[in-house]
C-alpha positions in Angstrom: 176.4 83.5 15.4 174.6 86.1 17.5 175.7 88.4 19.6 175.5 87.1 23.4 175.3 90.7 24.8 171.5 91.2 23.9 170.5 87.4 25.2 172.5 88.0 28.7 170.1 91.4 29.1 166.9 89.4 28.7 167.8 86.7 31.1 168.8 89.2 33.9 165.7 90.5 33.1 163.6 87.9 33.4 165.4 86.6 36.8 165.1 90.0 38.5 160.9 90.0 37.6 161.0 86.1 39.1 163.0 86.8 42.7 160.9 87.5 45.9 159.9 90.9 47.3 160.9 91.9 50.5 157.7 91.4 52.8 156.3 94.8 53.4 156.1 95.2 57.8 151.9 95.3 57.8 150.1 93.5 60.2 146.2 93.6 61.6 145.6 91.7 65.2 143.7 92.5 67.8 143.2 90.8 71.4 139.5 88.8 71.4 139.8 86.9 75.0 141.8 87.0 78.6 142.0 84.3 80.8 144.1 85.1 84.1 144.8 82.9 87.3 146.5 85.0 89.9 147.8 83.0 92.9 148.7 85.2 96.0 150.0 83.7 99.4 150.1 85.1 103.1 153.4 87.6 102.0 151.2 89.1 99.1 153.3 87.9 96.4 151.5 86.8 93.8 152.1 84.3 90.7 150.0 85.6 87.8 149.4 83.3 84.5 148.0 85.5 81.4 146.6 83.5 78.3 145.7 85.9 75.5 143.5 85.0 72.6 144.7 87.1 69.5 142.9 87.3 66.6 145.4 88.0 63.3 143.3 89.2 60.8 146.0 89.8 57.9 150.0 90.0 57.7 152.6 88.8 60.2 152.4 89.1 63.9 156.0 90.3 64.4 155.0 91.9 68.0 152.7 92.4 70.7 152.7 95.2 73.5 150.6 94.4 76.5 150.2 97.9 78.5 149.0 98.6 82.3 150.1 95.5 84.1 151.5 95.0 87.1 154.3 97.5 87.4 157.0 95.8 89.4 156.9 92.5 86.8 159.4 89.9 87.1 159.1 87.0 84.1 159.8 83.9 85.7 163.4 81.7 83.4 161.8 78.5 83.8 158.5 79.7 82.3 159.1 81.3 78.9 155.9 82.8 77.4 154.4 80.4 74.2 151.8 80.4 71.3 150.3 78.2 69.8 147.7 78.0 67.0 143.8 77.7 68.0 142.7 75.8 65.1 146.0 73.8 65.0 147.5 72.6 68.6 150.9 71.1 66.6 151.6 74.4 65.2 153.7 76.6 68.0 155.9 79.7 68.1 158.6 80.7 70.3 158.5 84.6 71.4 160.5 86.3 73.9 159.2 88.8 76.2 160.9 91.8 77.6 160.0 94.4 80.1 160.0 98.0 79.0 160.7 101.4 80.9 157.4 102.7 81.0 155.6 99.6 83.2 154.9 98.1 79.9 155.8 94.2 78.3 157.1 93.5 74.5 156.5 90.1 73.4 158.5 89.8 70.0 158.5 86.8 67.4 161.0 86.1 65.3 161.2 88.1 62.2 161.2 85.2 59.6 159.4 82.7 62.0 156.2 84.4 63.0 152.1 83.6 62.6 150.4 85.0 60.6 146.6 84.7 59.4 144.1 83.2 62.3 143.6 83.1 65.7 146.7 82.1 68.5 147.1 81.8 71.8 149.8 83.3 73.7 150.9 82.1 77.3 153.2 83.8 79.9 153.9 84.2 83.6 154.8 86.7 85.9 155.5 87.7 89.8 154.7 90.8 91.4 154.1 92.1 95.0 150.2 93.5 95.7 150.9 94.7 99.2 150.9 98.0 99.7 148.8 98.4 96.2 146.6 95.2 95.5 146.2 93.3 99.6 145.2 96.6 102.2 143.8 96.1 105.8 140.0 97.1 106.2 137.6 96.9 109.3 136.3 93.8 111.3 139.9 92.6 111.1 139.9 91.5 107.3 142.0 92.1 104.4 141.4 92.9 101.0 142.9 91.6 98.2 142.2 93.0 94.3 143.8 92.6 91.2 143.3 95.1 87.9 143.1 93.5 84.6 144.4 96.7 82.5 141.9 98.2 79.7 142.8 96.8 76.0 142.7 99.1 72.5 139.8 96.7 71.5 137.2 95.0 73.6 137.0 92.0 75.0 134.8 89.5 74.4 135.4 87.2 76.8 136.9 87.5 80.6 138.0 85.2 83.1 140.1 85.9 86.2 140.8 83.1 89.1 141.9 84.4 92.5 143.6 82.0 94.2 144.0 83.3 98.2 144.9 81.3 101.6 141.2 79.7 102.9 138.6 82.0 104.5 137.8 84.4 101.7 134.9 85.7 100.3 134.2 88.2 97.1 134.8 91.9 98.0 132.3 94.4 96.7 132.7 95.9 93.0 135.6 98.1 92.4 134.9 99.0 88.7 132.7 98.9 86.2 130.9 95.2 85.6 129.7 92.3 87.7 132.3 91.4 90.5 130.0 88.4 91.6 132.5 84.8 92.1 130.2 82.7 89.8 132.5 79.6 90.9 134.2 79.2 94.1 136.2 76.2 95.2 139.1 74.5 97.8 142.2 73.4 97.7 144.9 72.1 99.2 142.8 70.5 101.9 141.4 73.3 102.3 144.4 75.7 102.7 143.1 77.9 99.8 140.7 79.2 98.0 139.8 80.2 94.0 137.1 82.5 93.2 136.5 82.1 89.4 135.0 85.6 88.0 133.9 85.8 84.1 132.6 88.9 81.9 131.0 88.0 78.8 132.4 91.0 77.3 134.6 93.9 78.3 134.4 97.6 76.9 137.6 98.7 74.8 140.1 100.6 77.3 138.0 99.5 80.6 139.8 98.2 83.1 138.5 95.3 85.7 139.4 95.1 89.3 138.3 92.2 91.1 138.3 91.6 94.5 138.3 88.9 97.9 138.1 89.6 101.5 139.4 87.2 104.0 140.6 86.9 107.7 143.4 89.2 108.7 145.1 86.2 110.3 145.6 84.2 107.8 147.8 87.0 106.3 151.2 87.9 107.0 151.6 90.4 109.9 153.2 93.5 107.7 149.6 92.9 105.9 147.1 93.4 108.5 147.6 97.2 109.2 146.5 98.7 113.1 143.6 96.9 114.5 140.5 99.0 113.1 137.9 100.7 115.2 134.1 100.0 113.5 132.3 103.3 113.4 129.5 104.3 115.5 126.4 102.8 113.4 124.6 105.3 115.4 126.2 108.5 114.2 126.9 109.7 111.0 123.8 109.0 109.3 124.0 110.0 106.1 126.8 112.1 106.6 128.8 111.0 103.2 131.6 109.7 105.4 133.8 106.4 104.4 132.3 103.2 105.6 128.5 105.6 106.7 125.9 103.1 106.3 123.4 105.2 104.7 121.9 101.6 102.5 121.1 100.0 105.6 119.6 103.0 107.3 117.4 104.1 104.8 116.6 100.1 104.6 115.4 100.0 108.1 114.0 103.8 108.6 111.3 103.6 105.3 109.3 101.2 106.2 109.0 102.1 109.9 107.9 105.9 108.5 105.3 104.0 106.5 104.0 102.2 109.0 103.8 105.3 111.3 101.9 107.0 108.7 99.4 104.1 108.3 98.9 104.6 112.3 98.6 108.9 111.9 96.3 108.1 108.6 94.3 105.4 110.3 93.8 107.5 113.3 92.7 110.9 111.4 90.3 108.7 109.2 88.5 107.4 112.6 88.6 110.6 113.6 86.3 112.3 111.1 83.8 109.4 111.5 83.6 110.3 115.0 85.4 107.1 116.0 87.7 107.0 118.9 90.6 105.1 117.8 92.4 101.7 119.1 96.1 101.3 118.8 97.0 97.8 119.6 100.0 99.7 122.1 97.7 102.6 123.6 99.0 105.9 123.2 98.6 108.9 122.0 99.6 109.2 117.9 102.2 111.9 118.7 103.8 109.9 121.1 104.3 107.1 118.3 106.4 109.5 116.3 109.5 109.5 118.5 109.2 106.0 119.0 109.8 105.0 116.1 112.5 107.0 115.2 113.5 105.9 118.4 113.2 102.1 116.8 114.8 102.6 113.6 118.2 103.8 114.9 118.6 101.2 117.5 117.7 98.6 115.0 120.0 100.7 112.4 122.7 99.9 115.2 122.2 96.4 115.8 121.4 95.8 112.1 124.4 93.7 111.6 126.1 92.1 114.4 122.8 91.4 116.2 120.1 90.5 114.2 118.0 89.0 117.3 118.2 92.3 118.6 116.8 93.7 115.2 114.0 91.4 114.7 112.5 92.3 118.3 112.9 96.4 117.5 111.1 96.0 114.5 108.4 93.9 115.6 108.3 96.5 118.3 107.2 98.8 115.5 105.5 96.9 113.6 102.8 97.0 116.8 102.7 100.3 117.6 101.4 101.0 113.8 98.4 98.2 114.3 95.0 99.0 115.0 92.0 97.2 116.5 88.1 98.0 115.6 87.7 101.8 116.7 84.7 102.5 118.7 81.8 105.2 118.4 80.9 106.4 121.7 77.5 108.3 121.2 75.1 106.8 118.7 72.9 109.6 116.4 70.9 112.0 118.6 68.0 114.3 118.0 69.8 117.4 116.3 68.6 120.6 114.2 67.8 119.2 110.5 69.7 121.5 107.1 68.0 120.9 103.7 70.6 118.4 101.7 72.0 120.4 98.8 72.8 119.3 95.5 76.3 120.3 96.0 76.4 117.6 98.9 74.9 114.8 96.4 77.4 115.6 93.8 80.5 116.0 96.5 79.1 112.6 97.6 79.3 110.9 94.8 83.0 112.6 94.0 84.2 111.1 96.9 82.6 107.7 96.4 84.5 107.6 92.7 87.8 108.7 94.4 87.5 106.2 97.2 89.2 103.4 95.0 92.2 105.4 94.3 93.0 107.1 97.0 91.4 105.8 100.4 90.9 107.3 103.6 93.1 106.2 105.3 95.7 107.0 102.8 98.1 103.8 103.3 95.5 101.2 102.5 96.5 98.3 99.9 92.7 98.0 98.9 93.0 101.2 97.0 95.1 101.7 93.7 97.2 104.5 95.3 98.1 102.5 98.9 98.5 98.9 96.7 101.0 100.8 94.4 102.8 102.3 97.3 102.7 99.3 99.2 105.0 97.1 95.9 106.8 99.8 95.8 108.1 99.6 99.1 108.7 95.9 98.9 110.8 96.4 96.0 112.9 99.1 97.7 113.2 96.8 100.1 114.4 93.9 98.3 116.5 96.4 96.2 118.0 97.8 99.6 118.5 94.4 101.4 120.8 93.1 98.6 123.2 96.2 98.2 123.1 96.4 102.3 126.4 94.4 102.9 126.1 92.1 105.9 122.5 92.4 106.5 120.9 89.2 107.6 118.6 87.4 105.7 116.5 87.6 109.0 116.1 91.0 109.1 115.1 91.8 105.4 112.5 89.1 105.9 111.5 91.1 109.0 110.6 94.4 106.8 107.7 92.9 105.4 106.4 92.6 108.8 106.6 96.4 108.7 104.4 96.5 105.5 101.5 95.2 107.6 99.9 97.8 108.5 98.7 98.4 105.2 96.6 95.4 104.9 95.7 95.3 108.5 94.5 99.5 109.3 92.2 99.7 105.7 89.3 101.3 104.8 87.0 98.1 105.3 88.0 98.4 109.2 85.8 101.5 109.3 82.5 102.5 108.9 81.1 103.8 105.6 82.0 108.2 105.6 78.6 110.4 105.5 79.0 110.9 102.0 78.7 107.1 101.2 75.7 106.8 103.9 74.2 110.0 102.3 73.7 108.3 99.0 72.3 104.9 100.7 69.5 107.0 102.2 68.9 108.5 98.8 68.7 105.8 97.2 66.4 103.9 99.9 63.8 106.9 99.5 63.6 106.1 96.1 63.2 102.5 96.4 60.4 102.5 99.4 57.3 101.3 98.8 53.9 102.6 100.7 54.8 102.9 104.5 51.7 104.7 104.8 50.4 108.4 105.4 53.7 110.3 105.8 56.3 112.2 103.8 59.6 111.6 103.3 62.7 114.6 102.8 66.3 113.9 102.6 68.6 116.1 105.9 71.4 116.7 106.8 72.4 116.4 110.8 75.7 117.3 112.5 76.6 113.9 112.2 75.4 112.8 109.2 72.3 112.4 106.6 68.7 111.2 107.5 65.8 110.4 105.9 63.0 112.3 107.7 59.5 111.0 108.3 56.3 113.2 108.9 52.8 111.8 109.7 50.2 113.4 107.8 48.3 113.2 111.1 50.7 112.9 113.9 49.6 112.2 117.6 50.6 115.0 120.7 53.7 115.3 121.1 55.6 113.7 118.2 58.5 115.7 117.1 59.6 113.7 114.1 61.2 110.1 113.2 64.2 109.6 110.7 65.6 106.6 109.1 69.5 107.0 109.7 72.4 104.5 108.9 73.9 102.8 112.2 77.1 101.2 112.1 76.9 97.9 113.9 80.6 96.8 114.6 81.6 93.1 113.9 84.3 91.5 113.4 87.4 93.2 112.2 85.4 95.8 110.9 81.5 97.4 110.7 78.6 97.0 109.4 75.6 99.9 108.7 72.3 98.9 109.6 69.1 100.8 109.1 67.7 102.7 112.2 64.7 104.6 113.3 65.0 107.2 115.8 61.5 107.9 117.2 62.0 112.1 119.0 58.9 112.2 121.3 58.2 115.1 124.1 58.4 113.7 127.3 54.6 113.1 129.0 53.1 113.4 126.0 50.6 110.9 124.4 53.1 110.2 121.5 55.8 109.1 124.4 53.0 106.8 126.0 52.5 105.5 122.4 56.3 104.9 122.3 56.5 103.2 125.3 53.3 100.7 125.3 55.4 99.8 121.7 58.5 98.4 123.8 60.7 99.9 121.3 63.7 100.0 123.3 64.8 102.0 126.3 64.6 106.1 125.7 67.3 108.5 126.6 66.6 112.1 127.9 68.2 114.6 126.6 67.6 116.7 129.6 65.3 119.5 127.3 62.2 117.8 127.8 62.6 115.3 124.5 63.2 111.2 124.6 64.9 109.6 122.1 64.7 105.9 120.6 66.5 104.0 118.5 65.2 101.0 116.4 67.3 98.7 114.6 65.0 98.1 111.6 67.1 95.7 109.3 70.2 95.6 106.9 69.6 98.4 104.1 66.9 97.6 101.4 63.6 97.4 100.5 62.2 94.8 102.4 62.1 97.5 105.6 58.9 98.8 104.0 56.5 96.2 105.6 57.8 96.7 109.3 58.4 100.4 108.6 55.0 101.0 107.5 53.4 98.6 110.6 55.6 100.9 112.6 54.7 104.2 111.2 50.1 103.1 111.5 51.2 102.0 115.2 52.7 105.1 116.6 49.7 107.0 114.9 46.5 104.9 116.3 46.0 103.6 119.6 46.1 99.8 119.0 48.7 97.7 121.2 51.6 96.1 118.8 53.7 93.6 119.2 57.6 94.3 120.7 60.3 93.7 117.9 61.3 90.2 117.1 65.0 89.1 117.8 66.4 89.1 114.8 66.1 93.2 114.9 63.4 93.8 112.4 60.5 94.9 113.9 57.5 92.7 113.6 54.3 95.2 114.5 50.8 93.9 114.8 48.2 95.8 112.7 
């Protein structure tokens, strides 16, 4: 028989190798989604319901600690917090939770009865008071109620918070980081309450969220509404940095009204140097519109939000004084000392012509590339402005487009072509004439603007010269340049009786001893070079002609 010492060893051997480990205390989890519906009444107590989605990527979830809530919590007896499995509803946990010192909440499992691999979701409820820290008075008599979800170690990919509030409110503006818009808002109760449902798709690791709903002081309790607020002066402060300054809706209403007054000073300047006088819809000098529209913009800047009639009329009001009608030339060209034409004024000419399209004279014209550019890119500040301005009416951001007028309405077609431009017509028209007969043509330059000069090889007594000279002829909305003669006789001589047996139109006097006429040949091109060339043989012989016909090319008879 063998001894039972060495058999008893192996056994106790083999027993110890097949018992169970102890379970080491390792565990990887991490917080994917929040869902939270926080129910406050009149008092500013509020009911908060958390469900956290938790994502247990290896061991046993033995604990959870759930930092930065609401400080003063107090778990509600008849609602202990639960989990349950995502993938399996039948599958549930019981876990206690308990408040710690620092603000903080532990929600424990039990040790030998706790999930482990997958995804769970927890459930628990809590009071706490937000006066004084989440529901604070603000002006026009409302109060504002917010509520912080607290920043997590990992991010969130999904976010949903419901604010349940008594009836009246509406969502607040943002008060952190992410969207704060209500993308779902519904009634209760009759209508006694209201939710506002806001979501984030995904929430940065250790961000917080605050959201927010304002609604009418009386529908909260008295201790609530704070000291009846005074609104500030809309008027003052512009700018200034102040709480509550309404620099967004100032700047909103004081940009477009500083275009428009600079397509009025542009306009005016660019009539100006064409020797226009021009037309303001509103007469007045363009100094004068300056401090009216300044004038303008703050009193529509002051009425901006409670009176919005008021608004609409003030910036109408400027929208006028920037529009222009047809300017108005009052002297036609004159006799005036002839320079040669330089080839620096030909190439300047043609500069001019090439910059034209890009940056237009006036300066604020949307048929240039510059004025269009600036013109979208005041519409888009002011759709940008007129959704951050809170409490703008939808009236008066329609209403700043009115303002952008002026840029279509005060352009560069509303004018007559600059000297430059009818300096190259007449250059090119000297090349393209045909035979008008024994004279020579030379390109000059007058005071107020090119000609084309004309000399008879054989002119009669008292003929000082003719030119061919561009003549705006204003129509509608606009001009229109026409070829002219002017015919510069001495007065009593036999080229002034020539003139006048003609019927070319009636002559001025100049008061030294010259007349001048001016004859409206036909639009610019070659077909002037039959009448001009009848024209040109009649002055020099002594045959009678016929008067011009009616459509304002001359007709002469050989």
């Amino acid at each position: 028989m063998r001894p039972a010492a060495p058999s008893l060893a192996l056994l106790a051997t083999l027993c110890a190798l097949a018992s169970p480990a102890p379970a080491r205390a390792w565990t990887e989890a991490n917080v994917e989604a929040v869902t939270a519906h926080v129910d406050v009444d009149e008092n500013g107590s509020a009911l908060v319901g958390l469900v956290l989605t938790v994502h247990i990527h290896g061991g046993w979830l033995e604990g959870l600690d759930l930092e930065g809530l609401d400080p003063d919590i107090a778990l509600i007896a008849d609602k202990p917090p639960s989990a349950v499995s995502v993938d399996d509803p039948n599958q549930k946990w019981s876990l206690t939770a308990r408040p710690r010192d620092d603000g903080g909440l532990r929600l424990s499992f039990p040790r030998r009865a706790s999930p482990r691999r997958g995804r769970i979701r927890i459930s628990l409820a809590y009071t706490t008071n937000l006066s004084g820290r989440g529901a604070q008075p603000i002006e026009d008599e409302r109060v504002r109620i917010s509520w912080s979800l607290p920043g997590w170690r990992s991010g969130l990919e999904s976010v949903v918070v419901a604010l349940t509030t008594p009836a009246g409110a509406s969502a607040g503006p943002e008060m952190s980081e992410g969207a704060n818009a209500a993308d779902e808002i519904t009634e209760h109760d009759g209508g006694a309450v209201t939710t506002h449902v806001f979501r984030r798709l995904h929430l940065p690791r250790t961000i917080p969220w605050t959201v927010s709903v304002e609604l009418p002081a009386e529908v909260m309790a008295p201790a609530l509404r704070g000291p009846q607020m005074i609104r500030p002066d809309r008027a003052a402060g512009l700018g200034d940095g102040e709480p509550g300054s309404p620099v967004i809706p100032f700047i909103f209403l004081a940009l477009p009204l500083l275009a428009a007054l600079g397509s009025r000073l542009s306009f005016d300047a660019a009539a100006r140097r064409r020797g226009l006088v021009p037309r303001p819809v509103i007469p007045g000098p363009g100094w004068l519109a300056v401090p009216a529209m300044l004038g303008l913009g703050a009193l529509a800047h002051r009425a901006a939000i409670d009176q919005p009639a008021v608004t609409l009329a003030l910036l109408a009001a400027g929208t006028a004084l920037s529009l222009q009608r047809t300017p108005v030339r009052l002297q036609g060209p004159v006799a005036s000392a002839l320079g040669p034409v330089a080839p620096d004024h030909v190439r300047a000419a043609r500069r001019a012509g090439r910059w034209a399209h890009v940056l237009g004279s006036p300066l604020l014209d949307i048929t240039t590339f510059g004025g269009a550019a600036l013109f979208f890119a005041l519409a888009a500040a002011a759709v940008t402005f007129g959704e951050g301005a809170q409490g703008l009416p939808p009236a008066t951001v329609g209403m700043l487009f009115l303002i952008l007028l002026p840029f279509a309405l005060a352009t560069r077609w509303h004018l007559p072509k600059t000297d430059g431009a009818k300096l190259l017509e007449l250059r090119a028209l000297a090349c393209s004439l045909g035979d008008i007969g024994p004279a020579a043509l030379s390109l000059s330059w007058a005071p107020d603007g090119a000609r084309l000069c004309i000399a008879p090889s054989c002119p009669p007594e008292g003929l000082l010269r003719y030119e061919l000279v561009m003549v705006d002829s204003p129509t509608l909305g606009g001009f229109e340049s026409v070829l002219g003669l002017l015919i510069v006789t001495e007065d009593g001589s036999e080229a002034e009786g020539r003139a006048s047996r003609l019927d070319l139109g009636e002559a001025r006097d100049d008061g030294q001893g010259r007349r001048t006429r001016l004859v409206h040949l036909a639009h610019l091109g070659p077909e002037v070079t039959a009448p001009l060339r009848r024209l040109n043989c009649a002055i020099n012989s002594e045959r009678a002609v016929a008067a011009p016909a009616a459509d304002e090319s001359l007709s002469v008879a050989a």
